[in-house]
C-alpha positions as CSV (number, residue, x, y, z in Angstrom):
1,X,-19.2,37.5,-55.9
2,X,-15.8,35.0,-54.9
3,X,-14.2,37.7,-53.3
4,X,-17.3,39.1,-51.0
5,X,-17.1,35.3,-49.6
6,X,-13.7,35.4,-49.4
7,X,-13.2,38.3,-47.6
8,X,-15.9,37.8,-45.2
9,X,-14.4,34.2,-44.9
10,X,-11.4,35.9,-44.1
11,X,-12.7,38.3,-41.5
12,X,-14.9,36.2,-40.0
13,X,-12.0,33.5,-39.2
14,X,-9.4,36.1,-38.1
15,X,-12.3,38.1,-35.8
16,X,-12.8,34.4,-34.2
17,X,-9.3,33.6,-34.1
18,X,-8.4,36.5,-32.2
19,X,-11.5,36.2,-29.8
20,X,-10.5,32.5,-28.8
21,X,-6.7,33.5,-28.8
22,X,-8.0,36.2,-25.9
23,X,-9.9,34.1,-24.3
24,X,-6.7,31.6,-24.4
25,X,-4.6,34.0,-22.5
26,X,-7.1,35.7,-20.0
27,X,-9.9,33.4,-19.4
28,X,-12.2,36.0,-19.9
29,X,-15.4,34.7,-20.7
30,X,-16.6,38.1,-22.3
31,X,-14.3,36.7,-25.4
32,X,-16.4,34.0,-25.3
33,X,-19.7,36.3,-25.9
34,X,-17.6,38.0,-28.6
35,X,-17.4,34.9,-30.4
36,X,-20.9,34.1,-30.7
37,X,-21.6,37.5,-31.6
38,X,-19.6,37.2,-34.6
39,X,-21.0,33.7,-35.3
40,X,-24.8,35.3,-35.2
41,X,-23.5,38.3,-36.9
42,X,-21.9,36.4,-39.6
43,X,-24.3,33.5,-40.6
44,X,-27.3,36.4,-40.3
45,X,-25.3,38.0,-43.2
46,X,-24.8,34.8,-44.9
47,X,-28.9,34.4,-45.1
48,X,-29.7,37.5,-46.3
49,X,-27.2,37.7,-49.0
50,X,-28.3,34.3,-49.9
51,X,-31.6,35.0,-50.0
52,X,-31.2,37.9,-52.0
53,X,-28.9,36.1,-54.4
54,X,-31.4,33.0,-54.5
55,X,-34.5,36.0,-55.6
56,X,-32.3,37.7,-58.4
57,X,-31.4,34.3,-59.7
58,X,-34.9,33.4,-59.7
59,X,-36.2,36.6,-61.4
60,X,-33.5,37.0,-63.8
């Protein structure tokens, strides 16, 4: 389960990183829509795979 987290930790930082880096070096404002797309994208993902986690736990 460590190395889901880690490689959506790892994705998640890089995809932001490289928004904001754009958005650095054009001003573009659509870079700044990218990033909270990934930010919704990625804590959505964190809740459902949390809630499903928490429910197994709880049956098992």
């Amino acid at each position: 389960m460590f190395g889901f987290w880690r490689l959506w930790l790892l994705a998640t930082i890089l995809a932001i990183g490289g928004a904001l880096l754009c958005f650095a070096l054009t001003h573009d404002r659509r870079y700044l829509g990218r990033v909270l797309a990934i930010v919704r994208w990625s804590g959505g993902l964190l809740v459902i795979v949390t809630c499903f986690w928490l429910i197994f736990r709880l049956l098992r």
